[in-house]
N, C-alpha and C positions, 0 to 999 in steps of 0.2 A: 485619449485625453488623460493626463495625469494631473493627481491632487497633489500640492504640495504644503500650503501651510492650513495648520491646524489653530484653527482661534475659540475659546468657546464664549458665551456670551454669561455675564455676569446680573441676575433678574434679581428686583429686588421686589415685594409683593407692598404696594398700596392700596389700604383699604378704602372703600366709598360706602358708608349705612352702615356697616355691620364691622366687626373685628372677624377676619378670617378663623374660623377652630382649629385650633394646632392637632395632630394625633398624639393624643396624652399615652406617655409611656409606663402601661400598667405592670409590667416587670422586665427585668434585664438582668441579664449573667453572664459572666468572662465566660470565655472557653473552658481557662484551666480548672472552672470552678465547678463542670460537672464530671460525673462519673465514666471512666475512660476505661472501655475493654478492648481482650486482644492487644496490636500491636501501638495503635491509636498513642501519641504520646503529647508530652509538651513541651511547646519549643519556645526557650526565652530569648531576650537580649534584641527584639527588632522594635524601634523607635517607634514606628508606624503602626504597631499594636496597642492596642485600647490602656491596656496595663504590662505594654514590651513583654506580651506574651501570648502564644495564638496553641492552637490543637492542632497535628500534624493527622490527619487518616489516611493512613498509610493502604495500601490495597492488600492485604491479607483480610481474607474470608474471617466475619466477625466481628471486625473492629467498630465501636459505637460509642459514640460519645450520647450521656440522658443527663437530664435534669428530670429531677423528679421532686424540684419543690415551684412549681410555674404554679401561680396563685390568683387566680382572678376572682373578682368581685361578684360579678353573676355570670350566668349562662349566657352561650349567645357566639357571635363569628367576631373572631380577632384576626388581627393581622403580624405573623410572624416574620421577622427579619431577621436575617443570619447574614452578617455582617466577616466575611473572607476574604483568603488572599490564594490566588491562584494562577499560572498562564494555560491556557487550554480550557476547554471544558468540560466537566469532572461530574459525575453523579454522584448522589447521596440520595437512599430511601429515606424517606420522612414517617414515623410514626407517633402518632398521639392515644395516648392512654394507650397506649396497645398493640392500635389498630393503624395499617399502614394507609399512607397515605398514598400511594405510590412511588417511585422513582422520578426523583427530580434533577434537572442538567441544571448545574448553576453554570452561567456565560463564563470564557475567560476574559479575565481582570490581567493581574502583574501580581509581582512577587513583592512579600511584606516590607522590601528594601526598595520599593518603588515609589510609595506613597501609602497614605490609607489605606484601608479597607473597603471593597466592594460590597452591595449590598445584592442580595437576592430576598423578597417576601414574596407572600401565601396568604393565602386565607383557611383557615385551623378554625373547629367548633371547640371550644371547651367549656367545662363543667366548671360552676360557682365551685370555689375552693381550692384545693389543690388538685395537680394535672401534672403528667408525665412526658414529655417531649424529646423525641430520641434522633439521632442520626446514625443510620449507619452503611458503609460502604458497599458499592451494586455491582456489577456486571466484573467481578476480578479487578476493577481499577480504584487507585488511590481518589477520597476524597478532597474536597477542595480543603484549605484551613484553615480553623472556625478560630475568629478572634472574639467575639460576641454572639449573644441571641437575644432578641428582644422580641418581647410581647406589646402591640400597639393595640390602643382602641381603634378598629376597623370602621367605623359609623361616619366620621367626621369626613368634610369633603380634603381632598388636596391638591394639589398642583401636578401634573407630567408631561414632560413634550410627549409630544405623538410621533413625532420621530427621531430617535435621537444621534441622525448621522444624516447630514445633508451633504450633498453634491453640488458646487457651485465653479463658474467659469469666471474669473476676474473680468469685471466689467459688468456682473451680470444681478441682478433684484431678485431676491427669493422668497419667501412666504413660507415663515415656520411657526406651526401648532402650539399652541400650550393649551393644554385642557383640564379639566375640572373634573375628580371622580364622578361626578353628579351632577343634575342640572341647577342651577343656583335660585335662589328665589329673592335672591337681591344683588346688585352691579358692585361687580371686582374689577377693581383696577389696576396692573401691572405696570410696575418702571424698570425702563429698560437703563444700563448702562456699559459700559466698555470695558474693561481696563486698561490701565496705560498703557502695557505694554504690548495690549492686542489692538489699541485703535487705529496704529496705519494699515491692519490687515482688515478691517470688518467697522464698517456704516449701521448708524441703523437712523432713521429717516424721523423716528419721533421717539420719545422720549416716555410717553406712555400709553400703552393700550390696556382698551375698554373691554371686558367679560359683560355683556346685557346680563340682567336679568331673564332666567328663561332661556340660556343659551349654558354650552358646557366647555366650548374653546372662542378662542381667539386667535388671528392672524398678525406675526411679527413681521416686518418690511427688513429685510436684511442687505446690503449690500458691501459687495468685495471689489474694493478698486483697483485700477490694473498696478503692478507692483513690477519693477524688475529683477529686487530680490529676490532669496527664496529659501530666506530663516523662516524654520520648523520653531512655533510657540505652542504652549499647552498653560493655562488656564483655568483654573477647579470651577466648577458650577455649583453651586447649593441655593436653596431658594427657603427663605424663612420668614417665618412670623414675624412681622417690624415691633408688633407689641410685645409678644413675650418671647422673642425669643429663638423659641425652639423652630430645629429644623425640619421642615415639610418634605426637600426633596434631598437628592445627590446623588443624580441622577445628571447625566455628562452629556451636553448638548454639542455633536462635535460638528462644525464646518468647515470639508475639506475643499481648498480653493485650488483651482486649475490653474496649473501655470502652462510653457509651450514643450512642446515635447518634437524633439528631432531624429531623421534618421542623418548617421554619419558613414561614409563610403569612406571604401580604404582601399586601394589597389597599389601593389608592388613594384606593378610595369610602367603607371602614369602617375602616382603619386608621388606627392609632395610634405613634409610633416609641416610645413609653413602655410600651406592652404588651409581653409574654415576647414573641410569635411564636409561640406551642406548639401553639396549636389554631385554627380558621377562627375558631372566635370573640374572640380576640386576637391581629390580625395585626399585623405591622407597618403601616406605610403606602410609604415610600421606598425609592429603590433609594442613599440613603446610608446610613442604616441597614442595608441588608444587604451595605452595601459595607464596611461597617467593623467588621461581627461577623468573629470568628475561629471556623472551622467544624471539627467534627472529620470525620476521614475516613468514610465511609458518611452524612454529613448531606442533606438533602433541601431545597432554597428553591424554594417553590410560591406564583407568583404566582396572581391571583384571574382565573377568568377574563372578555374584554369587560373589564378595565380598562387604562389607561395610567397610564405610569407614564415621569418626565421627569428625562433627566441620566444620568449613567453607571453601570454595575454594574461596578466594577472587583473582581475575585476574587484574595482577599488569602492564599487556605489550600489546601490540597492535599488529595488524596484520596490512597490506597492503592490497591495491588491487590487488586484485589475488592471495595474500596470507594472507591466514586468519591465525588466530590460533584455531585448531581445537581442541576439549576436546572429547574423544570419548570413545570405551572402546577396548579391543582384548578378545582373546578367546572365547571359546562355552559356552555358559549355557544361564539364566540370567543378565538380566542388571546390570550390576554393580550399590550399592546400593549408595549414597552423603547424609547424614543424617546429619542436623545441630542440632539437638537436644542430649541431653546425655552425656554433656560436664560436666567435675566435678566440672566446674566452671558458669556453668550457660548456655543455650541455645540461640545460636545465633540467630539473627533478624532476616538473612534471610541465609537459605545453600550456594545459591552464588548468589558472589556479583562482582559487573563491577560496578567501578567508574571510569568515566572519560578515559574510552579505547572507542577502536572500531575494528570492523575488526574481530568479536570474535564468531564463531561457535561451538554451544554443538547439540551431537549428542548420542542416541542409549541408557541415562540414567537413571535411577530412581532416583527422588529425594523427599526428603521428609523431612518435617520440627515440630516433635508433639511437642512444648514447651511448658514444663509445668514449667520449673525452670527460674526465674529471671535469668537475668548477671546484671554486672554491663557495666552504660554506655546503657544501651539498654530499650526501653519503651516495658512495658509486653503488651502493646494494638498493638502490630502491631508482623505479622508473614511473612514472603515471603520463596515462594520455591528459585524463581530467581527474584535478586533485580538489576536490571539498571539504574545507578543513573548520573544524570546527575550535576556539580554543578560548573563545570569548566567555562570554559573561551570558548570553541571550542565546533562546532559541533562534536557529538558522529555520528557515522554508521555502517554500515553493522552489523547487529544481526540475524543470522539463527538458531532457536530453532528449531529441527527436531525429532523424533521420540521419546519422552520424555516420563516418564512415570511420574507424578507429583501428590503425594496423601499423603494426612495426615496432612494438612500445617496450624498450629492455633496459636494464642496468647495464650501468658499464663494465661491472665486475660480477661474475658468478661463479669462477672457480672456487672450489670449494667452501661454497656457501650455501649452509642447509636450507632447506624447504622454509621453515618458518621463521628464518632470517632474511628471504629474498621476501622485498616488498614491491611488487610490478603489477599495474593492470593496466586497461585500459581506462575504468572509470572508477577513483576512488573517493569514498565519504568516510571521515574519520570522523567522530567528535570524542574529546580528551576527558578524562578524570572529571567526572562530579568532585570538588570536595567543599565547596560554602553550599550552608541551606540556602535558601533564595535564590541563588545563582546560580540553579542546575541549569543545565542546554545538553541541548541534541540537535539532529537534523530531522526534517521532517517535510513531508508531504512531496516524494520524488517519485518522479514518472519519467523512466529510458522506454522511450520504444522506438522501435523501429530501424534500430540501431546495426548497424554491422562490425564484429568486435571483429581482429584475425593478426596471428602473429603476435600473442602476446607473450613478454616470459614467465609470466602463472597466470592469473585473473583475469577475467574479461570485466565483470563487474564484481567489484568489494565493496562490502559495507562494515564499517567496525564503531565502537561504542567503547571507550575503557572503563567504563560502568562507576560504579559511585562508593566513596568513602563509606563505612558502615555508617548507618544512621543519618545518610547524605542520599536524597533523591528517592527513588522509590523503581518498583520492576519496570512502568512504562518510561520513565523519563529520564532513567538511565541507560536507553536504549534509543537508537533512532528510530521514526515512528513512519508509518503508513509509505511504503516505498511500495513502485508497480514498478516491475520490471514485464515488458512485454512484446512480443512480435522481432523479437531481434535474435539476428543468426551469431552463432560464435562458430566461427571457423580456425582450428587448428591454434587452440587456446593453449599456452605450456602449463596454466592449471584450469581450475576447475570454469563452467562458463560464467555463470552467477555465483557469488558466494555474501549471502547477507548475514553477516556476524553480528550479534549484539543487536537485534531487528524486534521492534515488536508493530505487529502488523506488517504481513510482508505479500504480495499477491504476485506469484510468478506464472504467465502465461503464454503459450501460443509462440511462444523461444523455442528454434532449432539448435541444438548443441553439437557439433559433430567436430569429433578429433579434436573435444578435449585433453587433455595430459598428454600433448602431442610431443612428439621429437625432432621436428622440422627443423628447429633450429639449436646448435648444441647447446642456447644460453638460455635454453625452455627450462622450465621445472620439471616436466616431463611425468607430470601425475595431478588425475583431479578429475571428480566429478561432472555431468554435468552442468547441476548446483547442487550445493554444499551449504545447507542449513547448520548453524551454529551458537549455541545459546540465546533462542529467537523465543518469541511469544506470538501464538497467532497467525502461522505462514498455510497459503493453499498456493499448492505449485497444482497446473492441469493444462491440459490439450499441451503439452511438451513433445520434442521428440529430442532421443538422443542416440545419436548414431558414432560407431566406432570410437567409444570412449576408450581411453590409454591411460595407463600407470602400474607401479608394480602395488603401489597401495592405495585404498579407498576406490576410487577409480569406477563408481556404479553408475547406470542410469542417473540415476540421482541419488543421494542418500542425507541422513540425520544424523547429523554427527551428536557428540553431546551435549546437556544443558539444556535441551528444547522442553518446550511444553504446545501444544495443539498445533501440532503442525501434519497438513493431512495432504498426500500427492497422490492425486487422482485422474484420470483419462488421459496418461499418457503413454509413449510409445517409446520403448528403450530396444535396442540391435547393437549386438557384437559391442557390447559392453565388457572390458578386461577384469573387471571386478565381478560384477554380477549385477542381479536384479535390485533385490530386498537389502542394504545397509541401514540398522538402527543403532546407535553406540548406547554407552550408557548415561545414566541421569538423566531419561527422560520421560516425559506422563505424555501421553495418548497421542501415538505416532503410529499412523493410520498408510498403509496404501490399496488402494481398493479402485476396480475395474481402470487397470491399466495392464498392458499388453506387453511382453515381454520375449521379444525373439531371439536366440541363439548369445544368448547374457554369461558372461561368467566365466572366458576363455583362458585365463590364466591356472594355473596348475597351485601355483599357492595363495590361500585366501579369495580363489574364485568359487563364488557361490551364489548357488539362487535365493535363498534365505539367508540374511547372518545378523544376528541378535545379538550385541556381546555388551560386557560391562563394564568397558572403557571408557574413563570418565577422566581423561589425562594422566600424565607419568604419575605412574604409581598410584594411582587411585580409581577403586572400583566401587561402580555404582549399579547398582541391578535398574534398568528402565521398566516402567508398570505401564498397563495398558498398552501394549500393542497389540493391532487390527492391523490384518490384512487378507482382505477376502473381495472374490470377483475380480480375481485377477486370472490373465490366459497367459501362461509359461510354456510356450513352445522352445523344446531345443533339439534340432537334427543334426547339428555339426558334430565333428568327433573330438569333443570335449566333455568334461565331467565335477560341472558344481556342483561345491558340499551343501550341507544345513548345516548350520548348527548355532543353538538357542540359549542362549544364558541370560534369562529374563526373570521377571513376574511375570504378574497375570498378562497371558498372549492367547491370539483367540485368532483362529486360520481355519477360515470359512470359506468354502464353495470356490475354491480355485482350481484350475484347471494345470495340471503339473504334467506334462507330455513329454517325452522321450523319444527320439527318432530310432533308427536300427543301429546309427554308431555314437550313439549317445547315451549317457546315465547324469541321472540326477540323483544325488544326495549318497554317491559310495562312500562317503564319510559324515556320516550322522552324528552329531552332540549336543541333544537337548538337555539341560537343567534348567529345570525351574522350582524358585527358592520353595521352602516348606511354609506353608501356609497360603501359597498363592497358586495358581491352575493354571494349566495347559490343554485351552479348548479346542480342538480340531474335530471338523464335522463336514459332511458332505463334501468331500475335496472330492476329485477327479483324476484317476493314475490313470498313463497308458504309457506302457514301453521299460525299460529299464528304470525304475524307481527303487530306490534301499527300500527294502520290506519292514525293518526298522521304523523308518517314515512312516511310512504306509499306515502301518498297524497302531500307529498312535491317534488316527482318524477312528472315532466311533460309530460311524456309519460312512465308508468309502466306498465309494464308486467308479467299479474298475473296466473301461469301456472305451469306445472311439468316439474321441467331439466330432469325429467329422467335418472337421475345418473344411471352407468352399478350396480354399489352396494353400493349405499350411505350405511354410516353408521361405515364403515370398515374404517382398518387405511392403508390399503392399495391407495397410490395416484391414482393410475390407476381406481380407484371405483369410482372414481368423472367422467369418461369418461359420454359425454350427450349421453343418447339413441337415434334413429332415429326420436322417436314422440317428441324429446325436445321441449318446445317452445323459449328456448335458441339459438337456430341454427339461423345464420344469422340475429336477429333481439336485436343487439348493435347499439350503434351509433362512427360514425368518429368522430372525434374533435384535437383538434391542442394539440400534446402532451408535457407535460413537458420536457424540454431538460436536458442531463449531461451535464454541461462543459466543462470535464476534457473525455471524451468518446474518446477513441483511443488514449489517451496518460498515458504514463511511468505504471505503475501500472495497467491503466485502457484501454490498448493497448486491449484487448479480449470486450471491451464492446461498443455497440453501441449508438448514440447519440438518439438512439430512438427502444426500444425493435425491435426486426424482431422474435420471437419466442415469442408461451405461455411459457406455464408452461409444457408442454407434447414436445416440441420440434416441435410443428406445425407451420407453417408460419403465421405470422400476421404483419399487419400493420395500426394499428388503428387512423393513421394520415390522412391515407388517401383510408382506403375502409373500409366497415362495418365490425365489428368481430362482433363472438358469441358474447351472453354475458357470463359471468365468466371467468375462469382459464383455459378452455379449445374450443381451434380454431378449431379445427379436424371437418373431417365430422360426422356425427352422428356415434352411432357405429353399427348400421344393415346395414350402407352404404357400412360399409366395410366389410360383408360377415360376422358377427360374430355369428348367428344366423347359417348361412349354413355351417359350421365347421359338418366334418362327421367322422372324427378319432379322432379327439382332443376338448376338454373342453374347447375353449378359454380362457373365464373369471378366469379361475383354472391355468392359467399361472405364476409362481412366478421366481423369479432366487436373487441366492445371492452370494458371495458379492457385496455389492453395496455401497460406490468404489469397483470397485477391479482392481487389479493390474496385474492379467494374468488369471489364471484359472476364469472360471465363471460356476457357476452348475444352471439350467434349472430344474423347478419340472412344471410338468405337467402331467394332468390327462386325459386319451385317453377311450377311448367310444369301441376300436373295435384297432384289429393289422394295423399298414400301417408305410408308410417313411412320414417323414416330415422335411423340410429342414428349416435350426436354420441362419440366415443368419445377417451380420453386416454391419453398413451401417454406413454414416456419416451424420449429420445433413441437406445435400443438396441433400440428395438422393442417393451417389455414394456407389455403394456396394463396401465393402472393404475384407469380409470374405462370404464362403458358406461351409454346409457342411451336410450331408443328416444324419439322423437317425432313427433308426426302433423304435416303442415307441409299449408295451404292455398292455392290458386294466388293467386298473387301474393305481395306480400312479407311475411317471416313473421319474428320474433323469436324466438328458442328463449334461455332461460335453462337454464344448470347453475350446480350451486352445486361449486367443487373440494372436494377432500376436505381436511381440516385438516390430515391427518397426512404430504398430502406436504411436503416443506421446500422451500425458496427455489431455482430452476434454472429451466433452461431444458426443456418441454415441447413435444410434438404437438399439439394438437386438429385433430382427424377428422371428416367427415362421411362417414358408407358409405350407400350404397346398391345393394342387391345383389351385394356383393363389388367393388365399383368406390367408389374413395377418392378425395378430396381434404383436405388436410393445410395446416395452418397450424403456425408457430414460436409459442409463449406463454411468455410471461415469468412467473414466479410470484415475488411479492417482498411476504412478510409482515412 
């Protein structure tokens, strides 16, 4: 069902016995009128401001806007309004006389060039006389901005809808609340009326309702008649005193009306662009034709599937909340193919392209873009599968890229054209220059998963922000907000596989990267991570793997380029990385990796390294980055290669890692730690074996020099990293005060905790405050748990795959002797959720289970027991 017009209803309040009490406004004050600390300023010249002028709280730590001459008449509970302009929603702590009041979310509104001011009230005690009322800025994020503050008498009764968004289907009678702060002790009467310009969209059946006495609402008869337009009106609501005046409410009574919502079919082989689109059997044919229908929100374009289909789908309409516009495909076979290349007039920039919509979901497609021919109008240095462009006036949102098959995607020119002149990916989100107040935008609220990127000539997925005019926007809204990127493979990426630049909130997970900065094809970039954070705020990349990452530079598991702040990569899996393990550049605060696994990383001879800390912070500009963490990490390397360290930081704190060297391997033959004066270089309980620079070494204050006893170092299986029983790993870590998330348990980052509770194996840890192992793995050793006394089955010969998977899971395991053994599923805190016994024959044997439907998307156990003796794998479940 999709809403499309919005009408609000216009109340006017008639009295019966009594004259309604208005809330008498016992003081009030402009924004600009109180005391502005930190970076907090004023920002003139917007209409819609009380006196064309509002408070800007900016999100630097500190900034507070107080009044400290709030004056009331006696003691007793007032009601505070703070009258803002905002899009999103924004906190601000509240304090009176002092004393806080908490942290308060005011709703998003619009910007001060949209209308009025929004209001948010409270209820605030204060003291006869004079009183101190403060705002100031909460969790690292900008304030909303304050055009007013008013002080109400809080006693008097007044008016509010009870809901103030209704859902309605043309055609259909609805019943909406207005209610009374309090119960009445004598009959209010409400008149209802239209305005002209909303009456062919919204009825209303009588003209006035009764409030009884002894009652605290009343029920409005509303009705929406059927319309086959589907002009969008808006309408101000305020509801006031007929006697004197003054306003009681303004507060925005929105009824959104159902119009029809359709799916349109499009096939290549049978279409037609002169047919409706309504059913399979009148589809369209082109992707011009579906580029230049106008869609209503909740509409549906289902390509055919096993056809192609040539030239660009550019999406000209918008979806809603709740109803998107989905792009998807019908029938059996194959994804239906989008190929922007092949056009007899030249190859487009990008196959599709979103300007300036939102609300916009593609699903189940292939896409692909090989340019080799010029257009006109279009620069041969840049390619995109999907291009997201931001350059409007308003936030862009909601973007779900799901199950995509995304390959082939190059410019037509790359001879000699540097690295950060080629603009190619597979899935690009730009949004352009902040530079009017009011009118900042970004992108926001995007979800790729599941996605298969491969053959690109740099990026698999990019994100960019060109940030904002000085004194234009602020750190979040200069940056695109809350992106998941997740569950999606990049295969043989010519750069890095994710790369979210200018990001704040960024959640990357449960992505396989392999044979980024590949060479496959000569018009690759042929270097890159396999994500590349860049001037972000807020990113947790975890459960990653990155396999055989390529380039002559960057080129790590993953790494932190410059300009970040809290960005933490933890429980992943990096192998025969060209670069190395550890990349932090410079200009950055608290860039954290911890219990992630790192095998045979860092194979390049220049700039390959297992640690590298440096203070590049762009051409010609060096920045020392503060606060790096990196502890509980397992660094196996047995290949016959030799990554360096070397440290050029602040305060860097390298805890309880396990740094191992095979017999033709060294780590760190070229050592270069500085760290600036005044700041420290903490290394404690790490773990050498094997060729380590003694250099290293020695800069550890209590090192532990010993064999982890890996179940089977060497293997790229993560389970081979388990410590045997003889480890000298087990139990002798150290506690220390861990780096925090900020953002840990909220919007995006709701599943993440402000302090790891798990390794890397799904073991319980808590390194704040008891000892852990040292490295990637908590568990008890593994003879402690019986793995040695296994009498039917091979333990360590345990394999299962898919891994996601999404119901069936197949079990290989190799058994010694006949017997039962039971395969069982657990959840992270122990509770078993599945069991189920199977007979296993010597040699190697397949056990299938099917999961159960009704668990949801997380991280699971799967078990094999035998006779009270376990072994245990991590399973990803991702439906």
């Amino acid at each position: 069902m999709v809403y499309l017009k919005i009408v609000f209803l216009w109340l006017i309040l008639i009295l019966s016995g009594f004259d309604l009490p208005a809330q008498t406004v016992i003081w009030e004050s402009e924004g600009e009128n109180g005391n502005l600390a930190g970076t907090a300023e004023i920002n003139e010249g917007c209409d819609f401001a009380s006196q064309d002028a509002f408070v800007k709280m900016n999100s630097d730590a500190g900034n507070q806007l107080t009044f400290q001459d709030v004056e009331v008449p006696s003691s007793g509970t007032y009601q505070l309004v703070v009258h803002y302009f905002y899009v999103g929603a924004q906190p601000l702590e509240v304090f009176v006389n002092g004393i806080s009041m908490g942290v308060k979310e005011f709703p998003s509104a619009h910007w001060c060039y949209q209308g009025v001011a929004a209001e948010y009230s409270m209820d605030i005690d204060l003291n006869e006389g004079i009183n101190e009322v403060s705002f100031q800025t909460a969790n690292g994020l900008a304030g909303p901005f304050i055009d007013k503050v008013q002080v109400l008498d809080a006693t008097n009764i007044y008016l509010s809808f009870s809901d103030l968004e209704v859902k309605m289907v043309q055609g259909q009678t609805v019943h909406v609340a207005v209610e009374m702060s309090g119960v009445l002790n004598q009959e209010v009467r409400v008149s209802l009326s239209v305005p002209v310009d909303g009456a062919d969209f919204i009825q209303v059946d009588q003209s006035t309702v009764t409030i009884p006495s002894g009652n605290e609402k009343a029920l409005i008869k509303v009705y929406a008649p059927l319309r086959a337009d589907k002009t969008d009106q808006t309408v101000l609501v305020q509801l006031s005193n007929p006697t004197s005046g003054v306003l009681l409410l303004n507060d925005q009574l929105t009824l959104q009306i159902a119009g029809t919502t359709n799916n349109y079919y499009v096939s290549s082989t049978t279409g037609n662009d002169n047919n409706d689109g309504l059913t399979p059997e009148t589809p369209w044919k082109t992707l011009a034709k579906v580029s230049e229908f106008s869609y209503t929100p909740g509409d549906s374009v289902l390509f055919f599937s096993g056809d192609e289909f040539t030239g660009q789908l550019k999406i000209n309409s918008s979806g809603i909340e709740g109803d998107p516009l989905v792009f998807s495909r019908y029938g059996p076979g194959n994804q239906p193919v989008l190929n922007g290349a092949g056009s007899s007039v030249g190859d487009f920039e990008s196959t599709v392209f979103i300007n300036n919509q939102s609300f916009i979901e593609l699903q189940d497609l292939e896409i692909t873009n090989d340019r080799k021919t010029s257009r006109s109008g279009s620069d041969d240095k840049v390619g995109y599968g999907i291009f997201v462009l931001n350059d409007g006036l308003e936030v862009m949102q909601h973007f779900r890229f799901e199950k995509l098959t995304i390959r082939d995607v190059f410019a037509v020119s790359t001879e000699g054209v540097e690295f950060n002149q080629l603009k190619v990916a597979g899935i690009y989100f730009r949004s352009e220059r902040n530079t009017v107040a009011g009118e900042e935008k970004h992108i926001r609220d995007v979800l790729v998963d599941s996605c298969y990127i491969t053959h690109t000539g740099k990026f698999g997925i990019w994100s960019q922000h060109a940030g904002g005019k000085s004194g234009i926007g602020n750190d979040s809204i200069n940056r695109n907000m809350n992106l998941v990127f997740s569950n999606n493979h990049m295969f043989e990426t010519g750069g890095s596989g994710i790369t979210p630049g200018g990001s704040y909130n960024c959640l990357v997970e449960n992505n396989t990267f392999e044979y980024t900065g590949s060479d496959a094809d000569p018009r690759m970039a042929k270097r890159g991570s396999g994500a590349w954070f860049f001037n972000c705020r807020n990113v947790i990349a975890q459960y990653n793997k990155s396999l055989h990452v390529r380039g002559p530079a960057d080129s790590y598991g993953m790494h932190i380029d410059f300009g970040n702040r809290n960005v933490i990569l933890q429980y992943n899996y990096s192998e025969d990385s060209e670069g190395g393990f550890v990349e932090i550049l410079g200009k950055n605060v608290n860039s954290v990796y911890r219990f992630n696994v790192s095998v045979n990383d860092g194979i390049r001879d220049k700039k390959g390294n297992t640690l590298w800390v440096s203070d590049y912070a762009g051409t010609n500009n060096k920045v020392l980055s503060d606060s790096n963490f990196i502890y509980n990490n397992t660094i196996y390397v047995d290949a016959a290669i030799t990554p360096d360290i070397s440290i050029n930081a602040k305060n860097t704190f390298v805890y309880n890692n396990i740094f191992y060297a095979g017999a033709y391997a060294s780590i760190g033959n070229n050592t270069d730690v500085n760290i600036e004066t005044g700041s420290e270089l903490k290394m404690s309980n790490n773990l050498f074996k094997g060729n380590i620079n003694s250099i290293f070494a020695n800069m550890d204050k209590n090192p532990v020099f010993g064999d982890p006893f890996f179940v089977k170092g060497g293997e790229s299986e993560t389970d081979s990293y388990y410590l045997g029983k003889e480890s000298e790993a087990l139990g002798s870590g150290i506690s220390f005060p861990e780096p925090q998330f900020p953002m840990a348990g909220k919007g995006i980052f709701k599943d993440v905790d402000l302090y790891p509770q798990l390794d890397f194996y799904g073991n319980p840890v808590n390194v704040s405050n008891s000892i852990p192992n040292i490295g990637a793995y908590n568990g008890e050793g593994v003879g402690d748990v019986g793995i040695d006394e296994f009498e039917i089955i091979e333990a360590t010969s345990l394999r299962f795959y898919p891994n996601p998977a999404k119901g069936e899971v197949f079990l290989s395991i190799k058994a010694e002797k006949h017997g039962t053994v039971m395969v069982l599923l657990s959840d992270l805190q122990g509770r078993e959720l599945q069991r189920e016994p199977f007979r296993v024959q010597p040699g190697n044997n397949t056990l299938e289970i099917q999961v159960s439907t009704e668990l949801k998307n997380g991280i699971y156990l799967i078990s094999m027991e035998e006779n009270g003796l376990f072994i245990s794998k991590r399973l990803l479940l991702v439906r």
